[in-house]
C-alpha positions in Angstrom: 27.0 -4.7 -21.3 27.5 -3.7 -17.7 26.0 -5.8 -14.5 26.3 -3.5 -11.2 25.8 -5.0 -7.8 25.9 -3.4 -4.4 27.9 -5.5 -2.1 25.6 -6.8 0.6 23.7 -3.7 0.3 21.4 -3.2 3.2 23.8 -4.4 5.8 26.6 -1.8 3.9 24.3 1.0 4.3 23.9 0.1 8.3 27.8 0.1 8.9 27.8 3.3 6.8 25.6 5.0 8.8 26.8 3.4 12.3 30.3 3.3 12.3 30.5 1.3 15.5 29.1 -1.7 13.3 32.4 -1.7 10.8 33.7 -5.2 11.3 30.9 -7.3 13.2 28.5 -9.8 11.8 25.1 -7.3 10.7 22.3 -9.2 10.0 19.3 -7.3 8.5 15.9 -8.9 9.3 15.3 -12.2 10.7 15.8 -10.1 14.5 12.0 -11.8 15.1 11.2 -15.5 15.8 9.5 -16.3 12.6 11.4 -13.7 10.3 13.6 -14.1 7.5 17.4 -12.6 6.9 16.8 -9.6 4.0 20.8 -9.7 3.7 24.1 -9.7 6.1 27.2 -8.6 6.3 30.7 -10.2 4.9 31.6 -10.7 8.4 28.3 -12.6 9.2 28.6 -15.1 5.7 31.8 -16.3 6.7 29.5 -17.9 9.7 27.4 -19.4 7.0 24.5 -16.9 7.2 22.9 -15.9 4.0 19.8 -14.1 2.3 16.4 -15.7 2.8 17.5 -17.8 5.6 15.0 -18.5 8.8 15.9 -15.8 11.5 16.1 -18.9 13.8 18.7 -20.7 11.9 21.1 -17.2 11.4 21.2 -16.9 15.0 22.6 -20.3 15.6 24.9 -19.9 12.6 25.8 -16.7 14.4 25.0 -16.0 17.8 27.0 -12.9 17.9 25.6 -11.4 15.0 23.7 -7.9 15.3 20.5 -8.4 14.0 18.5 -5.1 13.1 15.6 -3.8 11.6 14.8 -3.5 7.9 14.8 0.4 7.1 13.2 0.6 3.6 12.8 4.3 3.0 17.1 4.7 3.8 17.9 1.9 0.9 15.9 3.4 -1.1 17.3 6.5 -1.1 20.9 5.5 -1.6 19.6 3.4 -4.1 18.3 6.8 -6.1 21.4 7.8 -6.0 22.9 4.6 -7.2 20.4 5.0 -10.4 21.2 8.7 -11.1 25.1 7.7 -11.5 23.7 4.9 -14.0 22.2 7.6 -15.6 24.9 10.0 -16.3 26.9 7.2 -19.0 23.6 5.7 -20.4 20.0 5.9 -20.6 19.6 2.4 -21.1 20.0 1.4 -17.3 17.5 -1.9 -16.2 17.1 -2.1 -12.7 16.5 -5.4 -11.5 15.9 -4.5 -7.9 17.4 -1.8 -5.5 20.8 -2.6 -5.5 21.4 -3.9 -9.2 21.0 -3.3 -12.9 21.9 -3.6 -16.3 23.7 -1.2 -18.4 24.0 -1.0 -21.8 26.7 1.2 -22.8 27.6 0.6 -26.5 26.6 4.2 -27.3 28.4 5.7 -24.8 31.7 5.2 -25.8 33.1 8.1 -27.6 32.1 10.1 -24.8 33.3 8.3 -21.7 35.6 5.6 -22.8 34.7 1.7 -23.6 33.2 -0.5 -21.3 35.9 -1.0 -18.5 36.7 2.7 -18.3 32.8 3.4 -18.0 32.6 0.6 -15.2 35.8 2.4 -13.1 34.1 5.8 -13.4 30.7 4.1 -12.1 32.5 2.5 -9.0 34.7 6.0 -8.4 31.4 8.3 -8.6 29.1 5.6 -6.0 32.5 5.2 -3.8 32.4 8.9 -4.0 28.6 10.0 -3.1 27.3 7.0 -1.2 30.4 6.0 0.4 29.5 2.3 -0.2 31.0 -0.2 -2.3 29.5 -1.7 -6.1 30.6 -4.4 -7.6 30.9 -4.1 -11.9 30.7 -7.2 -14.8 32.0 -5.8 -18.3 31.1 -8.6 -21.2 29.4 -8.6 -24.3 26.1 -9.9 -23.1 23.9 -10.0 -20.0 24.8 -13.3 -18.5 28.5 -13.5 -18.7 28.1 -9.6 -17.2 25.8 -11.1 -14.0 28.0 -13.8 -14.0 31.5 -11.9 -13.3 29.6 -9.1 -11.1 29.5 -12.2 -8.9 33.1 -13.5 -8.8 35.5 -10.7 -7.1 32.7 -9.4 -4.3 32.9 -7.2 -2.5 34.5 -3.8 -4.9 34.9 -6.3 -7.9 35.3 -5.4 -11.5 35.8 -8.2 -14.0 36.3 -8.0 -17.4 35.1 -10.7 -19.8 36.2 -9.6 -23.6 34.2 -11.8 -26.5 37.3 -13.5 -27.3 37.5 -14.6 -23.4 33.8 -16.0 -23.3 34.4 -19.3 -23.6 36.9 -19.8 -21.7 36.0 -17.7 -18.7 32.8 -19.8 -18.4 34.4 -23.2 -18.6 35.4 -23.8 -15.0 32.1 -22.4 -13.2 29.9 -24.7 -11.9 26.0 -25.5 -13.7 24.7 -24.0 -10.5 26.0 -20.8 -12.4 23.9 -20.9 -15.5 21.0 -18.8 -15.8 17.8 -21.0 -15.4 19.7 -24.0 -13.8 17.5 -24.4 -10.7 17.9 -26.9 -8.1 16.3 -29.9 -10.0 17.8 -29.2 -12.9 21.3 -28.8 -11.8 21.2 -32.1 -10.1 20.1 -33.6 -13.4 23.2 -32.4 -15.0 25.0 -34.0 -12.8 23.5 -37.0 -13.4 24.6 -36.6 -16.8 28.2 -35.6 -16.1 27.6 -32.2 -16.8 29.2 -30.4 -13.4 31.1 -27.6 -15.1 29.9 -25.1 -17.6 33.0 -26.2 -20.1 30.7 -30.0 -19.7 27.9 -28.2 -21.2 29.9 -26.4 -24.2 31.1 -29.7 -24.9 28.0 -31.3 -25.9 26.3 -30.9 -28.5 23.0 -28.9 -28.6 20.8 -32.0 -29.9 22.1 -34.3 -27.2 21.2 -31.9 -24.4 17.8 -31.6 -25.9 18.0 -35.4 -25.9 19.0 -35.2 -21.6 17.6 -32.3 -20.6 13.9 -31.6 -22.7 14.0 -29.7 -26.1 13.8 -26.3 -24.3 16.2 -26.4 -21.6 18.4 -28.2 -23.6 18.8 -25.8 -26.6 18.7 -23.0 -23.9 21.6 -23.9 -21.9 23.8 -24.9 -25.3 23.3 -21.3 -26.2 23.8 -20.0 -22.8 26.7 -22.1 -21.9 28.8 -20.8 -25.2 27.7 -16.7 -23.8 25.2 -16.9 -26.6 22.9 -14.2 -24.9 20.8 -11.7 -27.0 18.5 -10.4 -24.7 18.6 -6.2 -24.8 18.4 -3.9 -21.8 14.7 -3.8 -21.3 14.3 -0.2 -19.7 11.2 1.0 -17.4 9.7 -2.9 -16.8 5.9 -3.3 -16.7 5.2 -5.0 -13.4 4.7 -8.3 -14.3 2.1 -9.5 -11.6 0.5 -8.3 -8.4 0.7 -9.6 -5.0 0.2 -9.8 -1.4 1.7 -12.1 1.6 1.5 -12.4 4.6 4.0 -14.1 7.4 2.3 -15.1 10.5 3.7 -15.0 14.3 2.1 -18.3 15.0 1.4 -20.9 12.8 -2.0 -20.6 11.2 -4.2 -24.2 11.6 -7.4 -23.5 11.2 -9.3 -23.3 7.7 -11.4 -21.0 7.6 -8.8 -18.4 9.0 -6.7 -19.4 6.2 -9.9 -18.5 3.8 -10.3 -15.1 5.5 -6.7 -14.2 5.3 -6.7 -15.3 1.2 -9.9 -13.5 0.8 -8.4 -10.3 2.1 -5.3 -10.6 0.1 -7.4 -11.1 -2.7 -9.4 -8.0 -1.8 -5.6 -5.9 -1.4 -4.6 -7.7 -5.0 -8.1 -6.4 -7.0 -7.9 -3.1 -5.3 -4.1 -2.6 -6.8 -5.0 -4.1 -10.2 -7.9 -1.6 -10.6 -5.7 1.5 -9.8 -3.2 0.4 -12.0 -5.6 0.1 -14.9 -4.5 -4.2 -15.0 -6.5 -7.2 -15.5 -4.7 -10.3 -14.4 -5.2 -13.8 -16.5 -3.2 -15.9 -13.7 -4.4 -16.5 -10.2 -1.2 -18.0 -7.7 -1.3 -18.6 -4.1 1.7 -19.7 -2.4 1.3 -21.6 1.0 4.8 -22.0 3.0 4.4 -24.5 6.1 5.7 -24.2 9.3 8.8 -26.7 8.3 9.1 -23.6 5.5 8.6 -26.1 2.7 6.8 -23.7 -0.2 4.0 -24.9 -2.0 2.7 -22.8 -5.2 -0.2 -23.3 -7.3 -1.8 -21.6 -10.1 -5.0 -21.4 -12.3 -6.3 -19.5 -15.2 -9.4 -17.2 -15.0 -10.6 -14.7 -17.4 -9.4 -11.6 -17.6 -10.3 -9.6 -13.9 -9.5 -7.2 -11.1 -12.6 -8.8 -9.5 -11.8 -9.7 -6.0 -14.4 -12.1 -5.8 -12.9 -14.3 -9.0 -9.4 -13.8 -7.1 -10.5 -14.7 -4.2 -12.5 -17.7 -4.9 -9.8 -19.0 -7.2 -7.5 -18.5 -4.3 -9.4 -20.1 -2.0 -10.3 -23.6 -4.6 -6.3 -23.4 -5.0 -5.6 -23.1 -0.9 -8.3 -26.2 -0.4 -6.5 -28.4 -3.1 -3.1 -28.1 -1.6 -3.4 -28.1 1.9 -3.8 -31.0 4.0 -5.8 -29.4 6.8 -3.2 -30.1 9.6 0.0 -28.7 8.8 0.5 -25.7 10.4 1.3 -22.4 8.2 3.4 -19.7 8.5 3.0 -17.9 5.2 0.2 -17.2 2.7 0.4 -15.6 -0.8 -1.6 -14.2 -3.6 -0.7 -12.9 -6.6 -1.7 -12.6 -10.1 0.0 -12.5 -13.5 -0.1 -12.3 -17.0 -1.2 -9.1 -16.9 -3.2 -7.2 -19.4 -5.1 -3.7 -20.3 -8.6 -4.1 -20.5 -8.5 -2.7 -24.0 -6.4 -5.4 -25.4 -8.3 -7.8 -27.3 -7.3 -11.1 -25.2 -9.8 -15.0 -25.8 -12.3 -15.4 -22.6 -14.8 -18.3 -23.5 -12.6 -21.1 -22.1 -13.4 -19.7 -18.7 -15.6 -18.4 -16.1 -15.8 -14.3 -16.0 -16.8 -12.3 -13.6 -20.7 -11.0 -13.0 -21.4 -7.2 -14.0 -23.1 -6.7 -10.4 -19.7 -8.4 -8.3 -18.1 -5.7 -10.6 -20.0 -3.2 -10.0 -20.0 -3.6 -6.3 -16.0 -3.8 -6.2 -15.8 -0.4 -7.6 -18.7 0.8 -5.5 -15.7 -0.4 -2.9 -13.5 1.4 -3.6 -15.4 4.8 -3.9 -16.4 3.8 -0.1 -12.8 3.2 0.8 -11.4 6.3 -1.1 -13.4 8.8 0.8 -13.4 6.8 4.3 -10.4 4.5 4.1 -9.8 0.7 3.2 -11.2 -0.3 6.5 -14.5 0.8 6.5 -15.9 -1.8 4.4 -14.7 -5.1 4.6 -15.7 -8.5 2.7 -17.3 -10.7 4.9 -15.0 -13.9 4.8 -11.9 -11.2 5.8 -13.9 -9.6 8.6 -12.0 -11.7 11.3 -8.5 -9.8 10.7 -9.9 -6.8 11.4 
């Protein structure tokens, strides 16, 4: 098993492509007052700037840095031609975004070597054609893979034989395993479990006992490099969404409605092209201190915008306390189904035949004449 990582992707293609940039502190995104850093350079992490951090707070971690633009259609094209290397040593390539993926290559051998000579010829060929810079994890599983993609950045390649598993792992810190979020790692913690080797030691049953039956049997396995899942090739999307980040704090309510409602409108437009119903309705609300609340409810299978949007709108009132200002609003919905799979709908509230009708009769409307010449009422005000 292969894990392939682009070292700090967007900001490599900008110093590609502008040689003047080699060397200095690029910052991609976060150039406006209320954006958010996409990615940045080696030379601007050593300042303590990283991904998903304020704009504000990058510049005064670096006040030097070169902040640009997020250019979208340019990573994605070197990102195609990341994929069609992939491609050449193994069709069973799982992209987990533009810059990474899984490989499975245990077929591949007899023709091009076992896994560490595969993971040379990958780096040689993208060194080669996109003149940037991958990082590869060789290991018997997907963690352990993701794991030493992560530990000799930037050009890295680690190898991690099954004999090597445990004992690779043992020094890493929780904050390593897969699943170990914030809460939980400082739970560990709590419970003398700071290194990875901590976790081996114990047995599965008393991590149960500490952690909760699922997370505790989970992270016995995980810790050992007990990892079974396969390449999963050509991933059904698993929800669909819409946010939006605002230049000035939003504070009034029904503004916040009329925002939702249009999202909702975006969210039901998608899931009917895509032939989707969604089962999960999930707003998230980030405040102006960019604390992130989420919230979710169950609704009966739907593309309706009206379902999704008045779910949205019961979640947004139950969450918000009508004062804090807002600088990001969310919708999105999951568990997604066809309509033609038989799913159970009597434990909630469906959707009208005539609010169906009238969505579809939407988008006929906005087909021929585009999406803003009809509008639901409650979203009228961001026209």
């Amino acid at each position: 098993m292969l894990h392939a990582d682009m070292d700090a992707f967007f900001a490599a293609v900008e110093q590609r492509d502008r040689p003047e940039l080699r060397g200095k502190p690029v910052i991609v995104g976060g150039a406006g007052p209320r954006s958010v850093v996409s990615t940045c350079s080696y030379e601007a992490r050593k300042y303590g700037v990283h991904s998903a951090m304020p704009g504000t707070t990058a510049r005064k971690l670096c006040p030097q840095g070169i902040f640009l633009p997020v250019r979208s259609e340019a990573y994605g094209a070197v990102s195609r031609q990341v994929q069609e290397v992939f491609h050449r040593y193994t069709p069973l390539v799982e992209p987990l975004s533009l810059d990474e993926a899984f490989l499975d290559v245990t077929g591949s051998s007899q023709l091009f070597g076992d896994g560490e000579a595969i993971a040379r010829s990958i780096k040689a060929d993208v060194l080669k054609e996109t003149r940037l810079t991958i990082s590869v994890g060789v290991s018997p599983c997907k963690f352990v893979a993701k794991v030493a993609s992560d530990l000799d950045k930037p050009d890295g390649l680690v190898i991690v034989p099954p004999d090597r598993v445990l004992n690779f792992l043992a020094p890493l810190p929780v904050s390593c395993l897969w699943g170990a979020g914030r809460d939980m790692q400082e739970r560990m913690i709590r419970h003398g479990l700071r290194t990875i080797g901590d976790v081996q030691q114990r047995p599965s049953e008393e991590l149960q006992r500490l952690l909760g039956n699922a997370a505790g049997a989970h992270f016995a396995r995980i810790s050992r490099g007990q990892d079974d899942r396969p390449v999963v090739t050509g991933h059904p999307a698993k929800s669909v969404g819409h946010e939006n980040t605002f230049g000035t704090d939003l504070v009034d309510r029904e503004e916040c409605h009329g925002v939702l409602v249009d999202q909702s409108d975006k969210v039901g437009r998608r899931l009917r092209k895509a032939g989707r119903l969604g089962r999960t309705v999930r707003i998230k609300v980030r405040l102006g201190d960019f604390k992130t609340l989420t919230r979710q409810a169950a609704v009966a299978p739907t593309d309706n915008d009206f379902v999704i949007g008045k779910a949205a709108v019961d979640l947004f009132d139950g969450v918000w306390d009508g004062k804090t200002g807002i600088r990001l609003l969310g919708v999105a919905v999951g568990n997604l189904v066809r309509p033609e799979e038989p799913v159970q709908t009597d434990l909630f509230t469906e959707g009208d035949g005539q609010s169906d009708r009238l969505v579809r009769a939407l988008d006929t409307i906005r087909d021929r004449y585009g999406r803003r010449a009809i509008r639901h009422g409650a979203s009228a005000m961001k026209a």
